[in-house]
C-alpha positions as CSV (number, residue, x, y, z in Angstrom):
1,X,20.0,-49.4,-60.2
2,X,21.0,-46.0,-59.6
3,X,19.4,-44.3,-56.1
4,X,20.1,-41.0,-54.9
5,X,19.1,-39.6,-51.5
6,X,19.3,-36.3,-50.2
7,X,20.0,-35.1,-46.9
8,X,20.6,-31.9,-44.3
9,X,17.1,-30.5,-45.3
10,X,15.3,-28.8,-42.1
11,X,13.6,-25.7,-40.2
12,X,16.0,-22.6,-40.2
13,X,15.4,-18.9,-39.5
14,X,15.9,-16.2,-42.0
15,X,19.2,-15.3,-42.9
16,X,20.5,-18.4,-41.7
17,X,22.5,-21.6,-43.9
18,X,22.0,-25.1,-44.2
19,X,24.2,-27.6,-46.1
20,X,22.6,-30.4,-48.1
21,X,23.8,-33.5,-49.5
22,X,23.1,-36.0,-52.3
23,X,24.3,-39.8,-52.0
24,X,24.5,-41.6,-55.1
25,X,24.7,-45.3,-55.4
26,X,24.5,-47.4,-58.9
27,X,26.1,-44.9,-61.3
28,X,29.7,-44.3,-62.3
29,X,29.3,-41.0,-59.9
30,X,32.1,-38.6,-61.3
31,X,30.9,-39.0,-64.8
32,X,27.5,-37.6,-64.5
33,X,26.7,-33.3,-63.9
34,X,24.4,-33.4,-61.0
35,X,22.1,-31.0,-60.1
36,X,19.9,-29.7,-57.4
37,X,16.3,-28.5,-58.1
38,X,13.6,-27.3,-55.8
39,X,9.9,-27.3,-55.5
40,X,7.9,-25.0,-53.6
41,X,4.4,-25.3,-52.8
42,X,2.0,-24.2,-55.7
43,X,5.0,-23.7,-58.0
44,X,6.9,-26.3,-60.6
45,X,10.0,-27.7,-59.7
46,X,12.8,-25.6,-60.7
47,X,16.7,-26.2,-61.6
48,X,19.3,-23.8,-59.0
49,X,21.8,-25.6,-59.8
50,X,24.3,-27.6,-61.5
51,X,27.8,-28.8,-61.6
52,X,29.3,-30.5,-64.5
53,X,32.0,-33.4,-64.5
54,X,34.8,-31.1,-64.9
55,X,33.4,-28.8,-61.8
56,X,32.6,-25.9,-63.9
57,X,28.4,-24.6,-62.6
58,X,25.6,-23.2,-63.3
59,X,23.4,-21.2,-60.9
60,X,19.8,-19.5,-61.0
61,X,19.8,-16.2,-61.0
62,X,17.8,-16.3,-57.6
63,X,20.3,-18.2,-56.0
64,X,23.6,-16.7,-56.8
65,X,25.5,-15.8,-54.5
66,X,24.1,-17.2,-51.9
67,X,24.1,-21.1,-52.9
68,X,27.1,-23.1,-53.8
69,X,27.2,-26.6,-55.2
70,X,30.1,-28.9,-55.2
71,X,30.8,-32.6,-55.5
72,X,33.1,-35.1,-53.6
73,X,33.9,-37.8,-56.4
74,X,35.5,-40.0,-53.8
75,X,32.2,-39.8,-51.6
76,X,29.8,-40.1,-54.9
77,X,28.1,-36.7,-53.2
78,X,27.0,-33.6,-53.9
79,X,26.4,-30.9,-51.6
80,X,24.6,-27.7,-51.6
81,X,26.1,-25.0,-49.4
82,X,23.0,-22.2,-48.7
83,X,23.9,-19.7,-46.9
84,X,21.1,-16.2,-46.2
85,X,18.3,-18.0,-46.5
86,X,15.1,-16.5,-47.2
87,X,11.4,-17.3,-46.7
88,X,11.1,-17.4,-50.6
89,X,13.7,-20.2,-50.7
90,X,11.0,-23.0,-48.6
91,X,10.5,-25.8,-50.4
92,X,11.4,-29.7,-51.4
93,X,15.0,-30.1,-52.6
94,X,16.0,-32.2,-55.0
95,X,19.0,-33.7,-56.7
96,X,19.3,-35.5,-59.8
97,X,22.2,-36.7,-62.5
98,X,20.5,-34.9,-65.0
99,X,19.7,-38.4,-66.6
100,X,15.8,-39.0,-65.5
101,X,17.0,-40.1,-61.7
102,X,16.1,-38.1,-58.6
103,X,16.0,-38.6,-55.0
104,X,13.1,-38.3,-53.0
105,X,13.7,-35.0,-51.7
106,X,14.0,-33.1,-48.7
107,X,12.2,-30.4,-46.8
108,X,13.9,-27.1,-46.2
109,X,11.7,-24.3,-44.5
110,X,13.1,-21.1,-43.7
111,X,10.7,-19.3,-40.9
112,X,11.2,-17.4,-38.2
């Protein structure tokens, strides 16, 4: 059974970073592109980004630049490096394998 749970998700002040993680269990891990979507409240989930098998990614436009995935094969994780966070980027993060699994989120909130 394939589980993934996110991580590093908290209260941060504008302009500042926060690194997230994504732990996967259940799934031969380096053979799947992960991803990392977000949900903010009163809007539909949305993909930011995406890194294949072979490391090559995808970002949204709204992120780039300031959001960097990555994976660690020998961990089975994949991180998300945000860095000048803004208000705009509060919401629920998600990751998934891109094959109908997904963690159960976690809260990032960028106030001052």
């Amino acid at each position: 059974q394939v589980q993934l749970v996110e991580s590093g998700g908290g209260l941060v002040q504008p302009g500042g970073s926060l690194t997230l993680s994504c732990s996967a269990s259940g799934m031969q891990f380096d053979a799947y592109a992960m991803a990392w979507y977000r949900q903010a409240p009163g809007k539909q989930r949305e993909g930011i980004a995406s890194i294949q098998s072979d490391n090559s990614t995808y970002y949204l436009n709204a992120v780039k630049g300031r959001f960097t995935i990555s994976r660690a094969n020998a961990k089975n994780t994949v991180y998300l490096q945000m860095n000048s966070l803004k208000p705009e980027d509060t919401a629920v993060y998600y990751c998934s394998n891109l094959r109908g699994d997904w963690g159960p989120g976690t809260q990032v909130t960028v106030s001052s």
